[in-house]
Each structure stands twice: as C-alpha cells, then as structure tokens.
ROTILO-925843 format. One record per residue (C-alpha): x, y, z; chain; residue in three letters. Coordinates in Angstrom, 1 decimal. Each point is the difference from the previous one (the first is absolute). Layout:
BEGIN
NODE;c1;c2;c3;kette;rest
NODE;X;Y;Z;A;ALA
...
END
This chain:
BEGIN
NODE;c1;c2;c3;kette;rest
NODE;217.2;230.2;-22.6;A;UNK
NODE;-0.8;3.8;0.3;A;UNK
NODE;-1.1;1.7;-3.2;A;UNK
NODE;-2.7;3.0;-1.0;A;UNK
NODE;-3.0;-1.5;0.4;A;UNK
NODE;0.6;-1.9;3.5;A;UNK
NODE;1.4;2.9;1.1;A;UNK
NODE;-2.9;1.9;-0.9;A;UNK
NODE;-2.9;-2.5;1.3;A;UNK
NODE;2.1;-0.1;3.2;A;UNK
NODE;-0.5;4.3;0.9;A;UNK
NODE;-3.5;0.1;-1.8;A;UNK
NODE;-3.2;-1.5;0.6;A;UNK
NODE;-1.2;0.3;-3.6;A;UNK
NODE;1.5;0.8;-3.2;A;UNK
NODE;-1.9;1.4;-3.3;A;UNK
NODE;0.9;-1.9;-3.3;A;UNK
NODE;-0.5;1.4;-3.3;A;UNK
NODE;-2.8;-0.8;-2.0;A;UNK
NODE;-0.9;-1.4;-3.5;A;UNK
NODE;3.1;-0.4;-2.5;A;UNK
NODE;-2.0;-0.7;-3.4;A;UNK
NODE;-3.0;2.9;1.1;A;UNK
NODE;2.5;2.3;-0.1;A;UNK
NODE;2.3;-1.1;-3.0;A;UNK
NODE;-3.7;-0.1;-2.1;A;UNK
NODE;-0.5;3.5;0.8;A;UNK
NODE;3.4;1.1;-1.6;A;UNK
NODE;-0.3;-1.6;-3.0;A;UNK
NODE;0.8;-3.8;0.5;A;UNK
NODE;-1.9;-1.9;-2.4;A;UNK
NODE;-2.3;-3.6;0.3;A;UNK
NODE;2.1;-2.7;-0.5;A;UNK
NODE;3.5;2.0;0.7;A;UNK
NODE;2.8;-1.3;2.2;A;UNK
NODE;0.0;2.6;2.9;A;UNK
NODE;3.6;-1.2;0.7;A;UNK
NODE;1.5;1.4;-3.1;A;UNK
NODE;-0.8;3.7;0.6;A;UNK
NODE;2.7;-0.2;2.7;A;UNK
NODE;2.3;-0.3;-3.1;A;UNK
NODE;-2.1;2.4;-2.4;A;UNK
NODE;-1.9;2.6;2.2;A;UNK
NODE;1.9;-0.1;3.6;A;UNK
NODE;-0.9;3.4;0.1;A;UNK
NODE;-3.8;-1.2;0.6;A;UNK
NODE;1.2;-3.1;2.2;A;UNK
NODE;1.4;2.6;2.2;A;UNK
NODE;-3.3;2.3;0.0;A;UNK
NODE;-1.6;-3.1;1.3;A;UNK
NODE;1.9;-1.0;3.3;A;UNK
NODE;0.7;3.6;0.1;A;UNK
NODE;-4.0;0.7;0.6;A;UNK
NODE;-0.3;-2.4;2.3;A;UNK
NODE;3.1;1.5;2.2;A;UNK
NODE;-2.0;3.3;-0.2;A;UNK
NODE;-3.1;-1.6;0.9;A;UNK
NODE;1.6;-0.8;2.9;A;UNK
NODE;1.0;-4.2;-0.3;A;UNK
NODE;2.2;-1.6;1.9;A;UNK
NODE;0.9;-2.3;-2.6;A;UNK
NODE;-0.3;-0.5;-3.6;A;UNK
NODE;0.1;-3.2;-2.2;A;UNK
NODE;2.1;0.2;-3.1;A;UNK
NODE;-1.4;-0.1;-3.5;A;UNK
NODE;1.2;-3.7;-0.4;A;UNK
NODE;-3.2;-2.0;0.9;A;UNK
NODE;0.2;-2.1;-3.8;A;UNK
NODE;3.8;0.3;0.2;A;UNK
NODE;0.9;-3.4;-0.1;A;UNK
NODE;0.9;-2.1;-3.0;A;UNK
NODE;-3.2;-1.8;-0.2;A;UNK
NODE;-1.6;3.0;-0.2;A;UNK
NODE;1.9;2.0;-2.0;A;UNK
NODE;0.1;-3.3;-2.7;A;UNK
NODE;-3.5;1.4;-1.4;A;UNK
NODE;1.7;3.0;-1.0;A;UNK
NODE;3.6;-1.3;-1.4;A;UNK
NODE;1.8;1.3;3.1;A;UNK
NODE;0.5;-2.8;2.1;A;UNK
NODE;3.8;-0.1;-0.2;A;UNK
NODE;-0.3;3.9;1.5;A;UNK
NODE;-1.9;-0.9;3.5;A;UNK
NODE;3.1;0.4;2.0;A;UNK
NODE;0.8;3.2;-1.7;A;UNK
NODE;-3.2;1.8;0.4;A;UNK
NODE;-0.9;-1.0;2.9;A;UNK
NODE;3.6;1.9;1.0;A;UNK
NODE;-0.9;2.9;-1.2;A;UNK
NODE;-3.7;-0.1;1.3;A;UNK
NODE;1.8;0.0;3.4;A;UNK
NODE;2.7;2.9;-1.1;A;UNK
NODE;-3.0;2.1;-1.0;A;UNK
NODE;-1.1;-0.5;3.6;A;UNK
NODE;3.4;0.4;1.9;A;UNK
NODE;0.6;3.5;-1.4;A;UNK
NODE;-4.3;0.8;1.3;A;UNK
NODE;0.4;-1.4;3.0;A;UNK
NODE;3.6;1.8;0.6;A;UNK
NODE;-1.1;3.5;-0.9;A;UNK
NODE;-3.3;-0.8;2.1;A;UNK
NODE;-0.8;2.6;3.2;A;UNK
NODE;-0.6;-3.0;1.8;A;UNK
NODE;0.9;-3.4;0.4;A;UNK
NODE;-1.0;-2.1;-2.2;A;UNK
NODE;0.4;-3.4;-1.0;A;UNK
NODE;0.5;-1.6;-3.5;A;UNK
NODE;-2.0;-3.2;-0.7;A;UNK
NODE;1.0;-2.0;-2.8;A;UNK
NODE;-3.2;-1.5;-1.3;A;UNK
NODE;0.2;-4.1;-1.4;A;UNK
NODE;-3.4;-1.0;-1.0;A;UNK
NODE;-1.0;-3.4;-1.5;A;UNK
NODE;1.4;-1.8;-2.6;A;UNK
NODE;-3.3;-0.3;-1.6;A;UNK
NODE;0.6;-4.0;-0.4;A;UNK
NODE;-1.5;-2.5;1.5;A;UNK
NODE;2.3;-2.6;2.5;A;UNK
NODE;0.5;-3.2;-0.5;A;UNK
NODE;-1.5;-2.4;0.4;A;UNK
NODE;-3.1;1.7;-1.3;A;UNK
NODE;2.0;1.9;-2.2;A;UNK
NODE;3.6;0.2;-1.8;A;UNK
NODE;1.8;2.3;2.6;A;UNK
NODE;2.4;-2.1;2.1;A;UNK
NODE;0.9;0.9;3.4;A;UNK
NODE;3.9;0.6;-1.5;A;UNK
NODE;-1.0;2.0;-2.9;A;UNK
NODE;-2.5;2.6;2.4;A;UNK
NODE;3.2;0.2;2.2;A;UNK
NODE;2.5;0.8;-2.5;A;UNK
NODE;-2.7;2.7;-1.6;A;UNK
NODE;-0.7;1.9;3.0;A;UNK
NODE;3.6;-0.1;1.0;A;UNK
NODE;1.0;2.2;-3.2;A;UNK
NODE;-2.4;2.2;0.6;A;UNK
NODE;0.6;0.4;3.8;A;UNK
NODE;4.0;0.8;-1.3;A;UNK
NODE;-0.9;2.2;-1.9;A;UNK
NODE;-2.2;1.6;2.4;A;UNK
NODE;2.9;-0.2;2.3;A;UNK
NODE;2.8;2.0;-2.0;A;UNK
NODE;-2.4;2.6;-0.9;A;UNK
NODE;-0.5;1.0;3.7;A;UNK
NODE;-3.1;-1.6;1.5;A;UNK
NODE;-0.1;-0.2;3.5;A;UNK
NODE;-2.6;-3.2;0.3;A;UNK
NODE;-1.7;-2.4;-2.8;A;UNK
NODE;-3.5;0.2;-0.2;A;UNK
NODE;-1.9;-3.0;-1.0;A;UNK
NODE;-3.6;0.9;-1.0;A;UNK
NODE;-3.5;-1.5;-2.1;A;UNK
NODE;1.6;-3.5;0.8;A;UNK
NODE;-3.1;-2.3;0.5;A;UNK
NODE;2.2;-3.7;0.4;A;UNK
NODE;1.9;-1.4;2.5;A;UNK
NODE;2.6;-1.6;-2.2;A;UNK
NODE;0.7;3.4;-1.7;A;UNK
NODE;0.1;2.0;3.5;A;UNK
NODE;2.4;-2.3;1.1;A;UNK
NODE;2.2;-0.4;-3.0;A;UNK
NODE;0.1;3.8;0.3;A;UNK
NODE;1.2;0.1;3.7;A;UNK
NODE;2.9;-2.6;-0.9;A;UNK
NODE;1.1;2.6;-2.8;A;UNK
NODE;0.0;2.8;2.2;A;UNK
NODE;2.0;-1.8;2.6;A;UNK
NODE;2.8;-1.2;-3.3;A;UNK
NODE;0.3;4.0;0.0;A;UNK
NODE;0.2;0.6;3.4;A;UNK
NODE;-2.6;2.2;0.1;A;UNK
NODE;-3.2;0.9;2.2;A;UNK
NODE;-3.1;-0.1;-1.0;A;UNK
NODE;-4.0;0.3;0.5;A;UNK
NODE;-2.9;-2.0;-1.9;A;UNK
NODE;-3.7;0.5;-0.7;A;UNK
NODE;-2.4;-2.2;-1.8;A;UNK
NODE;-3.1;1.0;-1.8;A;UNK
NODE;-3.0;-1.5;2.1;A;UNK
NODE;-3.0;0.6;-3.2;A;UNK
NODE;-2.5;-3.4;-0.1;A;UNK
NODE;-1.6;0.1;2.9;A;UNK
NODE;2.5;0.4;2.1;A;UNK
NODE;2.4;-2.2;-1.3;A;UNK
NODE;3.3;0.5;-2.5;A;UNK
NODE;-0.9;-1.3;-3.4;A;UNK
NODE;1.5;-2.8;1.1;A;UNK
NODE;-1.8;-0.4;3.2;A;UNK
NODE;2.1;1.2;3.0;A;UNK
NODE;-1.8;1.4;2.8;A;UNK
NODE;0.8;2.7;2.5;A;UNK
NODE;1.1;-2.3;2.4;A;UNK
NODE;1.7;-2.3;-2.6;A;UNK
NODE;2.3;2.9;-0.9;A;UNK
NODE;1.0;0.2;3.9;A;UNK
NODE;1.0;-3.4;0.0;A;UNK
NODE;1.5;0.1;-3.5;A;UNK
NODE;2.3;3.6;1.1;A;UNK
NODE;1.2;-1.6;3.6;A;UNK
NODE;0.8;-3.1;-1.5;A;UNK
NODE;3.1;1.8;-2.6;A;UNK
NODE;3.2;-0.6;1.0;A;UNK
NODE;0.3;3.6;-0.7;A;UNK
NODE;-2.9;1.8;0.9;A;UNK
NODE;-1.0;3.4;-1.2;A;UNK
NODE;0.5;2.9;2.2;A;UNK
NODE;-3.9;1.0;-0.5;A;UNK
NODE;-2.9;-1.8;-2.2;A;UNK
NODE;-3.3;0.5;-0.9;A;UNK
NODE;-2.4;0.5;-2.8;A;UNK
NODE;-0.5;2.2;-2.9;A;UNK
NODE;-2.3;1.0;-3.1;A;UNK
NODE;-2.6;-2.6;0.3;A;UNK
NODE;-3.7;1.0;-0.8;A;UNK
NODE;-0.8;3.1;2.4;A;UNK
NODE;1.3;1.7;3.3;A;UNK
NODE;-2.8;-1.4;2.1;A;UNK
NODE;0.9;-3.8;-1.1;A;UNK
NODE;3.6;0.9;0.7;A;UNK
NODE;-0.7;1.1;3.2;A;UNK
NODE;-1.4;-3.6;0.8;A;UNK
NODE;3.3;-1.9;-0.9;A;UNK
NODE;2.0;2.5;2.4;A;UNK
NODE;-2.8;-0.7;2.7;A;UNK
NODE;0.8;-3.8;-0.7;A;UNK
NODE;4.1;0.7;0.3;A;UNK
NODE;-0.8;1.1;3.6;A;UNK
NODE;-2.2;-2.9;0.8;A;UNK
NODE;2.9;-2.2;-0.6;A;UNK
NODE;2.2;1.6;2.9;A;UNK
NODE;2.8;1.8;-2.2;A;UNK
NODE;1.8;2.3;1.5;A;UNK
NODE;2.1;0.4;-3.4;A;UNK
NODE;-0.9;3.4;-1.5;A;UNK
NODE;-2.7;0.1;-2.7;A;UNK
NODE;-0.6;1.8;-3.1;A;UNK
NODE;-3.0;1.5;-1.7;A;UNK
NODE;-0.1;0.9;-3.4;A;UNK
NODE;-3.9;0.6;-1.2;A;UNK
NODE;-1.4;0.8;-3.4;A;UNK
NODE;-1.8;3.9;0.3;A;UNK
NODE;-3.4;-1.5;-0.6;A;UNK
NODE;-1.2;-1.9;-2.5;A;UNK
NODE;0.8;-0.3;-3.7;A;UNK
NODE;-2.6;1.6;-2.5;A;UNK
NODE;0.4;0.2;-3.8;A;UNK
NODE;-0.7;3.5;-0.9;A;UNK
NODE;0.4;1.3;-3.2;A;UNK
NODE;2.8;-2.6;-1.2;A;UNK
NODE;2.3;0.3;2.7;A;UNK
NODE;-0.3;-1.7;4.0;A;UNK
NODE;-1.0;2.5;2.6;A;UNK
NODE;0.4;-1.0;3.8;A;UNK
NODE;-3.3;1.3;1.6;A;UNK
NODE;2.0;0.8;3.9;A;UNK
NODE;0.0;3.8;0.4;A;UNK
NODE;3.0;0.7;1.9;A;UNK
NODE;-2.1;0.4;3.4;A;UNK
NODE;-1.3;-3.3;-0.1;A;UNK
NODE;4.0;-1.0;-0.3;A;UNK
NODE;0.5;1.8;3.1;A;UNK
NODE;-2.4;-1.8;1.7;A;UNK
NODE;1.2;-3.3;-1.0;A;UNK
NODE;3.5;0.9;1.1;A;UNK
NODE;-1.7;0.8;3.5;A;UNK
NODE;-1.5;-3.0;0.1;A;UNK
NODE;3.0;-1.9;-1.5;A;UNK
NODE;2.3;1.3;2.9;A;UNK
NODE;-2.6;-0.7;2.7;A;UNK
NODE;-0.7;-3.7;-1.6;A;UNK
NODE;4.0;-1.0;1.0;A;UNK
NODE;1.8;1.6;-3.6;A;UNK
NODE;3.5;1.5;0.5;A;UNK
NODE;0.9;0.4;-3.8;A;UNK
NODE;-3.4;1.9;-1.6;A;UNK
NODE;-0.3;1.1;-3.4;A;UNK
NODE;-1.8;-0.1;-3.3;A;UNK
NODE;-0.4;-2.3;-2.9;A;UNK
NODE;-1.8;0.3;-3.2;A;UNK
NODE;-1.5;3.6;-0.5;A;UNK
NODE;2.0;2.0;2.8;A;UNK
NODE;1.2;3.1;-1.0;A;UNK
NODE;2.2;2.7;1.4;A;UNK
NODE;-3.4;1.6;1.6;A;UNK
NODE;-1.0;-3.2;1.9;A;UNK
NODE;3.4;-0.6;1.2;A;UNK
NODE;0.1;3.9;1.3;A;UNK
NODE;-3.8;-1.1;2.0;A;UNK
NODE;1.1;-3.0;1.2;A;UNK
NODE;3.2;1.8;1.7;A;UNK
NODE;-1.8;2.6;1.8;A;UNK
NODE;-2.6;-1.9;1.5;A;UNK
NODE;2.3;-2.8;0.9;A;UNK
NODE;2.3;3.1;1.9;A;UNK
NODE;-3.2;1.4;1.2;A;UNK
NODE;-2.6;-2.5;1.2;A;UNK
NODE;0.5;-2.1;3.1;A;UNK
NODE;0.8;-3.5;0.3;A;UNK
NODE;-3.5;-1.6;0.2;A;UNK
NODE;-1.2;-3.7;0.9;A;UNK
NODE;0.4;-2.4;-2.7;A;UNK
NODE;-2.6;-0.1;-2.1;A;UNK
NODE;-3.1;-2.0;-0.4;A;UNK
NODE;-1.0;-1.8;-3.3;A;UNK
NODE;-3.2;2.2;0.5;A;UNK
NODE;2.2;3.0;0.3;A;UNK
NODE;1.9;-0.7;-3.0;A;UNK
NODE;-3.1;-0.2;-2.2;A;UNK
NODE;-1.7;3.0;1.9;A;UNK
NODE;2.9;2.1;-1.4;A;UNK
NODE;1.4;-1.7;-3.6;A;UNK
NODE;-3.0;-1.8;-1.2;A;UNK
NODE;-0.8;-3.6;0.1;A;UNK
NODE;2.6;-3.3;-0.4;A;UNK
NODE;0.2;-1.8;-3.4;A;UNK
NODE;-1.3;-3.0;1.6;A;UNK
NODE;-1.6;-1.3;3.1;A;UNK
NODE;3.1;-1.8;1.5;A;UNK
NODE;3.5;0.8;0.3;A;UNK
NODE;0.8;-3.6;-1.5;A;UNK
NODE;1.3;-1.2;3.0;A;UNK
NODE;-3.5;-2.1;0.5;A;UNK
NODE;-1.4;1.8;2.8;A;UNK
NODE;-2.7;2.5;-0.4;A;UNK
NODE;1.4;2.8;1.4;A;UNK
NODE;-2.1;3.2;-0.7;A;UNK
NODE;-3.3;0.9;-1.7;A;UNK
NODE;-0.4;-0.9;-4.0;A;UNK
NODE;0.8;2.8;-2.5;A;UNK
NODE;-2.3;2.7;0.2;A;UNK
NODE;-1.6;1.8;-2.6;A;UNK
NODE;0.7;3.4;0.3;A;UNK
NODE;2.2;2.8;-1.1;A;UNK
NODE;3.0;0.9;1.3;A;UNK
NODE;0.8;2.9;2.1;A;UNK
NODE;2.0;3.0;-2.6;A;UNK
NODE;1.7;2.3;3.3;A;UNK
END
C-alpha cells in the first residue's frame, strides 16, 4: 500500500532523519528522571520547537516525542492508563509541523521498548507486548502519523510482537535495534541475525536498521554487515554524535557537527537510505549532515579502515558476528572537522 514514506524512498535515494529527541528536550528544561511524553500535554509549545528544528534543519522525517509512550513505560510515572492518549497527541503536535512544513515531510511515530524483559526469561508474554504496542500504535494513528517507528529494541520476541501490533492497526512501519556489546543487541542479535529476523515477519518493515548504540564508527559496522547479507530492503542509520562524556553534571556528546557530516557521507556510501542522528544530534549537525549529503558525491562503500581513519576507532575488535573483520580498536583521538 502507498503511503508517505514509500512514496518518498521510491523518488529519493536518501532521506535525512531528525536527530536526538531527549538531547534536545534536556536543553529546554526537561529534567532527569521526567517522562518526555507528558510535555506533549503540558509544554506542546516546546514539543513543537523540537520537530519544528529539525524540519528547518532540513529532515526528511521526524520521530514523535513518544519513545516511553507505552503503558509499561509510563507505569513508573502513574500514567499508564494515558499511553494511547499521549502518544495521540505526540503525533497531532507533528501533523500540524509537518503540514505547515516548506517541504515534504514525513511524521514518524516513534514506539520504543517496553523496558520489560520477554518471557520466558522474563514476565512479558508475547500477548501482553502485542496488546501494548497496539495502543500505542492507535494512538499514533489518530493523531496523524504517517508510519510507526520501532527503535532501541535489542530482542527478537519484542521486535516481533511489535510488527504484529502494527499490522492489528493496519499500519506501516520501520524498525531499528541498538547494536552496543560488541556488536550484538543486549540480547545478542547480530547484524546478520536482524536480516533474518526482519525477512522472516509476516509483515515486514518498509526500512530497518540500527540506532544509538555506542558511537558512529561502530554503527557504521552493523550497516556494513546489513549489506553483507544481500538486502535490498532499505536501511536506516541513526548514530550517536560522538561519544558521551560527563562534563560538569550533565552528558555532553563529543561529535562536532563536521564529524556528523562525515559519518552521513560515509553512512550513504556504506548502503544507508534512511540517515540520521541519535543521542547528541542537534539542529547544527542535522544542518551539516544535509549539505554534505546534497553536496558530496556518491563514493565507494567504505572500508572498516576508512571508517576509523575518519570517526575514530570501533568499541571492540569484532563486529560479533565471529569473524574478524577489521583491525582492533585503535588508540587515538578522533578527528573534530
């Protein structure tokens, strides 16, 4: 079925995301331990400052302030019978952006994990994950998204409860998982794992692919790994801007916002459609990462030699898929643009 994004994917050959959600919210005043999701009730005036900097930054598409919008989330704050609400207007906040918008853009309802762990390691059934992400992904719905976007997810079980919620509402969609211990999900899935896990669904995504993580350069690894498996399904990239430091009581993300353009380069030329930032990216990297993606040519995929030559070194020697694919971490500093 036609909608924004496959529309979009189909005339383009890459698209600029939006960058970091919480980054962003920190900077205007969310507090530690603060459910992001219920500013869109008290401060949509600063929910819409956010999409609305990405739009000027020049993103194709923006994720909706409803990543700890379902009820298991939203139980550690007393507001779990309000996920389906929220998560609406997270997505109305976003429909009147995107509308008013110079160009197009596309409205990406964001779903992340539940933050339980599935049976049978843990409590979550297989039902109850469904029925969870299926009130979220309504309320998503009536409040205008034009695609769900499952993100952080690092097990199968709760990727593919996700997908069979998304398909109850009748709704496409596009998943990442966070690839941060060597390699792996914290539960273990490889690169190539994920391929089989996403052309397995009975629904598949319309694009998939990795985000957050530890650092670009790692990031950049798993997306070289997508490619090795033979997908021709389009894939995302959504890297941290650097690495996180603890400065002065707060987190600071050490990527300038040249070193972001260079990693979108490098993203695009690795075999990424969908680019964008995680963690740390700002308005300015987003604005970097556009113009050199509009200006530089289409090179030859990258090297794991490259990659490190230009972000800094991996997180570990292996990209957990058991081979040893490139040179161990190196000790050096990272080029600052």
């Amino acid at each position: 079925m036609a909608n924004a994004l496959s529309d979009m994917l189909a005339r383009r050959e890459w698209l600029l995301a939006d960058g970091a959600t919480g980054t962003n919210l920190f900077n205007m005043g969310l507090e530690s331990g603060d459910a992001p999701e219920m500013w869109n009730e008290d401060h949509p005036d600063r929910v819409k400052r956010l999409y609305s900097m990405a739009v000027e930054a020049g993103s194709d598409l923006f994720l909706t302030n409803s990543f700890g919008g379902n009820a298991a989330r939203l139980k550690l704050h007393g507001a779990q019978k309000r996920a389906r609400v929220l998560s609406r207007i997270a997505a109305e906040i976003g429909r009147e952006v995107a509308d008013t918008a110079d160009h197009p853009v596309v409205v990406a309802g964001s779903v992340g994990p539940t933050g339980e762990i599935m049976a049978p390691m843990g409590s979550l059934t297989h039902d109850l994950a469904v029925e969870i992400f299926h009130e979220q992904a309504e309320g998503l719905k009536e409040g205008g998204a034009d695609v769900l976007w499952l993100e952080t997810i690092s097990a199968p079980e709760e990727y593919t409860a996700a997908q069979e919620a998304f398909r109850l509402a009748a709704m496409p969609w596009c998943g990442t998982m966070s690839f941060d211990t060597a390699g792996r999900t914290m539960m273990g899935l490889t690169s190539a794992d994920m391929v089989t896990l996403v052309e397995g669904l009975d629904t598949p995504p319309l694009a998939f692919g990795a985000n957050c993580g530890v650092g670009a350069s790692d990031l950049l690894r798993t997306v070289l790994g997508f490619v090795a498996q033979g997908t021709e399904r389009p894939i995302i990239a959504k890297g941290n801007a650097g690495i996180p430091k603890y400065v002065d009581g707060h987190i600071h993300y050490d990527g300038t916002p040249e070193l972001m353009a260079e990693y979108a380069v490098l993203a695009r030329d690795a075999g990424a459609t969908i680019i964008g930032g995680c963690c740390g990216t700002m308005p300015e990297h987003l604005r970097k990462m556009r113009d050199a993606l509009e200006t530089r040519p289409r090179g030859e995929r990258p090297t794991l030699e490259q990659i490190t030559d230009t972000l800094g070194a991996f997180s570990s020697a292996v990209d957990g898929t058991g081979k040893d694919e490139g040179p161990a971490p190196r000790r050096r500093r990272r080029k600052r643009g």
